[in-house]
C-alpha positions in Angstrom: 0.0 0.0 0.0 1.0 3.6 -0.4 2.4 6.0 1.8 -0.4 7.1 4.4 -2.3 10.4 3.2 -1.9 13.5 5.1 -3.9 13.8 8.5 -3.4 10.1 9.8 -1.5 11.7 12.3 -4.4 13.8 13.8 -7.3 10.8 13.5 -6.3 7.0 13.9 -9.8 6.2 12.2 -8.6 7.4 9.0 -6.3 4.0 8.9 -9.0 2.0 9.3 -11.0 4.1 6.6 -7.6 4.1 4.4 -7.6 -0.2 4.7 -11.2 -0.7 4.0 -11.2 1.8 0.5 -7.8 -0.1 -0.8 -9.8 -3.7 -0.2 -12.8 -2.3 -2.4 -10.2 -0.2 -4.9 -8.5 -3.4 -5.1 -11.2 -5.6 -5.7 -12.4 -3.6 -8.4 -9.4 -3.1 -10.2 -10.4 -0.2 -12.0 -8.5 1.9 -14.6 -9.2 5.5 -13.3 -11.6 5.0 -10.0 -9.2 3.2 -7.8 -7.3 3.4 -4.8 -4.2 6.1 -6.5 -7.2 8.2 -7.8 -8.8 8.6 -4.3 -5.3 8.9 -2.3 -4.8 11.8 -4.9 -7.8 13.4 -4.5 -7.3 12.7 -0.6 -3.9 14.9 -0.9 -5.9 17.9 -2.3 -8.7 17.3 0.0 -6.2 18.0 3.0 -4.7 20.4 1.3 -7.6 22.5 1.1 -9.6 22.1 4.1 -6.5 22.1 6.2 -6.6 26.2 4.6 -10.2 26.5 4.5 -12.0 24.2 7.0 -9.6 22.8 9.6 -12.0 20.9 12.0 -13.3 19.4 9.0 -10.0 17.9 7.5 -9.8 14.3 8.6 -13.5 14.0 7.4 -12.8 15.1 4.1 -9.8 13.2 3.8 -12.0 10.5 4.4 -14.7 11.3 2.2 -12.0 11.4 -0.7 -10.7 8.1 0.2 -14.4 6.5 -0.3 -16.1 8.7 -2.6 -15.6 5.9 -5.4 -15.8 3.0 -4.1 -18.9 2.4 -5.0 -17.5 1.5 -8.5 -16.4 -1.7 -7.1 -19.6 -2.7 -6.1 -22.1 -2.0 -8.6 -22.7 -0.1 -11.5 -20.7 3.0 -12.2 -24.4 5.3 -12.4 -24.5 4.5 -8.8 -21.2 4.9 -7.8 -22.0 8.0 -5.3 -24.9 6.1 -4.0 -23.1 3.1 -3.4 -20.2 4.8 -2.4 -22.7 6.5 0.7 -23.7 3.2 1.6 -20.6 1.7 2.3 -19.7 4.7 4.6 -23.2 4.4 6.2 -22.9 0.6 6.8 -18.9 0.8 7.6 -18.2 3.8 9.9 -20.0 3.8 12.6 -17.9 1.0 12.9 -14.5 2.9 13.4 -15.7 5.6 15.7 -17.1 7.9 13.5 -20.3 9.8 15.2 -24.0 10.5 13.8 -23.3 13.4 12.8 -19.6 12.6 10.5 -21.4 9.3 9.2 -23.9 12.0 8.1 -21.5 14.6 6.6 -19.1 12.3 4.8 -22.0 10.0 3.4 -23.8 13.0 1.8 -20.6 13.9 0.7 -19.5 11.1 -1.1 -23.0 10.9 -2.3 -23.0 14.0 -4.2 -19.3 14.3 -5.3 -20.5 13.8 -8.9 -23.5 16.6 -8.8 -24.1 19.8 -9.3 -25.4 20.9 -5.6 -23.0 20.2 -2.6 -25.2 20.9 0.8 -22.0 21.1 3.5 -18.6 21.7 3.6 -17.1 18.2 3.8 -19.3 18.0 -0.2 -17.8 21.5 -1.4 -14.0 20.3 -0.2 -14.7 17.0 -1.7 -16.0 18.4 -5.0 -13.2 20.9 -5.6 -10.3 18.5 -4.9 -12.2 15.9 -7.5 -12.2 18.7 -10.1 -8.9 19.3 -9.6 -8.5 15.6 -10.6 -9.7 16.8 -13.7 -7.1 20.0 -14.2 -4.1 20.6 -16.4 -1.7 17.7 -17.8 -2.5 15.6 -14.9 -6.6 15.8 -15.6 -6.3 14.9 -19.4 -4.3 11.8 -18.3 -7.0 10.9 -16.2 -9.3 11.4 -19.1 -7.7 8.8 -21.0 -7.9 6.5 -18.1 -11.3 7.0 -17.6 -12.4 6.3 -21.6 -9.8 2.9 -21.2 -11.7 1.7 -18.0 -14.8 2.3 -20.3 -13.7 1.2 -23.6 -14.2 4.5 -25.0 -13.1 5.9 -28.8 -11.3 9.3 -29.2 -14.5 10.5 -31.0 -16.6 9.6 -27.7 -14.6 10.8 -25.1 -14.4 13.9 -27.1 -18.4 13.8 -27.2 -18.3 13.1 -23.1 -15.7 15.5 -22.1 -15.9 18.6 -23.8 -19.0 19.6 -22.4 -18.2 18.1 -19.0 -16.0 20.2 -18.5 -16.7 23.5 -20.2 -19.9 23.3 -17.8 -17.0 22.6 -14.3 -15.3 25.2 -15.9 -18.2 27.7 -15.7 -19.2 26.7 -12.4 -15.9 27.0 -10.7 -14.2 26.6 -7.5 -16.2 26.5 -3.9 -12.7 27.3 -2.2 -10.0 30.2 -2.8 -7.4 27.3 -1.6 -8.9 25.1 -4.9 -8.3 28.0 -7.5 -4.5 28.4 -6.3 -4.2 25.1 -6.7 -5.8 25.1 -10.6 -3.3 28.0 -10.8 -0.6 25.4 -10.4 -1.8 22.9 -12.0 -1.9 24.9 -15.1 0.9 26.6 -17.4 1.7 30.2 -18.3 -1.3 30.1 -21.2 -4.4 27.9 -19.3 -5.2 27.8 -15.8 -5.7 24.0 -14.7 -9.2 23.1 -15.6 -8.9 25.8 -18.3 -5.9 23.8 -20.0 -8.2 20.7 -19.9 -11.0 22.7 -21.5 -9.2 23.8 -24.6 -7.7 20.5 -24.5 -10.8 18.8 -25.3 -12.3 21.3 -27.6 -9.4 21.5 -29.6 -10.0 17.3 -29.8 -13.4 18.0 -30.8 -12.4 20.7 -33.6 -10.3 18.2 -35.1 -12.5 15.8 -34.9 -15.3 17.9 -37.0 -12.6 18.6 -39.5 -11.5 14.9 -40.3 -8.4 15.2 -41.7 -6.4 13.3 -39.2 -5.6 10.2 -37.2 -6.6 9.7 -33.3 -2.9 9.8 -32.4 -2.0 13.0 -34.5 -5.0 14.5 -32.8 -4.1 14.2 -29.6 -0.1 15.5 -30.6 -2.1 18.8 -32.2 -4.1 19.4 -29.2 -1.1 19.1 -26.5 0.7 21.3 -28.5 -2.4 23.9 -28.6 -2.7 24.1 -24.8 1.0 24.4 -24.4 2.6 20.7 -23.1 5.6 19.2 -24.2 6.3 16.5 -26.4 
C-alpha cells in the first residue's frame, strides 16, 4: 500500500478508513476510479480544508478516500450512491459519530452533482475537479475512456462539455483555484488547459483530416505541453 495520506497523524480512524477503501479499490481493479485516484484526491482534500475548513480535514480526507468505491460494487451510475452506503454501513464502525457518518456519506454521495449541501461536499467536490485540471486531468481522461472502452471521438463527445460546464461553475474554495493555478501553465489555468484541451480534440475531430494519435499530438501542442 502507499504512503499514508496527510492527517493520519491527527485521527487514527482514518487508517481504518484508508484499509477498507484499498480492499474495495483493489477488488475492483479499475482503470481511473481506484485506490491512487482517491489517495490523490485525498492529498488535495487535505490540502484545502486544512486552509479552508480545519476541524473538517480528517473528514474530508475520508470522504476522498471512499467517494468511489462504490464503482467496485455496482454499477458506475450508482457509484455515489453506493459509495454513501458503504460509509453508512462501515463507519460507525471505526468511531465515527452520527453526525460525520452524516456529513461524509452526503458527501460522497454528491461528489458527482451539481449541488453540494455542506462543507465536507464542497472540499470533496473541488479536490475531484482538480483531478480533472491541467496535464495531470487529461491523463485521467484517458484512463477513464480505457476503464470504459471508450473511442477518441466519444470521449471527445463526453468530455468537452463536461468540463466547459466545471469550468463555468468553478471553484467553492480560494485554496482550490490556487491550486488550478498550479496545475496549469503560463497560457491555461488547470481546468482551463483541460478545457481547450478537449475542444481543440473535438475541432479536429469535426474537420477529419487526421488520425486519433496525431489528434491528440495537435491538441497538446495547442494548450501548451511538451512533447
Amino acid at each position: 500500500m502507499s504512503e499514508r495520506v496527510t492527517c493520519f497523524e491527527e485521527d487514527p480512524r482514518l487508517i481504518k478508513v484508508d484499509n477498507l477503501a484499498y480492499d474495495i479499490y483493489r477488488k475492483g481493479n479499475h482503470k481511473a476510479h481506484n485506490y491512487d485516484h482517491a489517495r490523490w484526491d485525498a492529498e488535495r482534500a487535505a490540502e484545502i480544508s486544512m486552509i479552508e475548513r480545519p476541524s473538517f480535514a480528517t473528514l474530508t480526507v475520508a470522504a476522498a478516500l471512499m467517494h468511489d468505491t462504490g464503482a467496485s460494487i455496482g454499477e458506475y451510475k450508482d457509484h455515489g450512491c453506493n459509495s454513501g452506503v458503504l460509509v453508512r454501513m462501515h463507519f460507525p464502525h471505526f468511531g465515527y459519530s452520527p453526525f460525520e457518518v452524516g456529513l461524509i456519506a452526503r458527501a460522497v454521495e454528491q461528489h458527482n452533482q451539481w449541488k453540494h449541501t455542506n462543507d465536507v461536499s464542497r472540499i470533496l467536490y473541488d479536490a475531484d475537479t482538480l483531478n480533472k485540471a491541467g496535464e495531470h486531468g487529461i491523463q485521467q481522461c484517458n484512463l477513464v475512456g480505457e476503464e470504459f472502452g471508450l473511442p477518441l471521438i466519444r470521449k471527445a463527445e463526453r468530455f468537452s462539455p463536461y468540463f466547459r460546464k466545471l469550468f463555468e461553475k468553478g471553484y467553492y474554495t480560494d485554496k482550490a483555484k490556487e491550486i488550478d493555478l498550479r496545475m496549469g501553465n503560463e497560457r491555461f489555468a488547470g481546468l482551463e488547459m483541460t478545457v481547450a484541451f478537449w475542444e481543440k480534440i473535438n475541432q479536429l475531430i469535426r474537420e477529419g483530416t487526421l488520425q486519433e494519435e496525431e489528434m491528440m499530438k495537435v491538441a497538446k501542442i495547442e494548450v501548451g505541453l511538451t512533447q
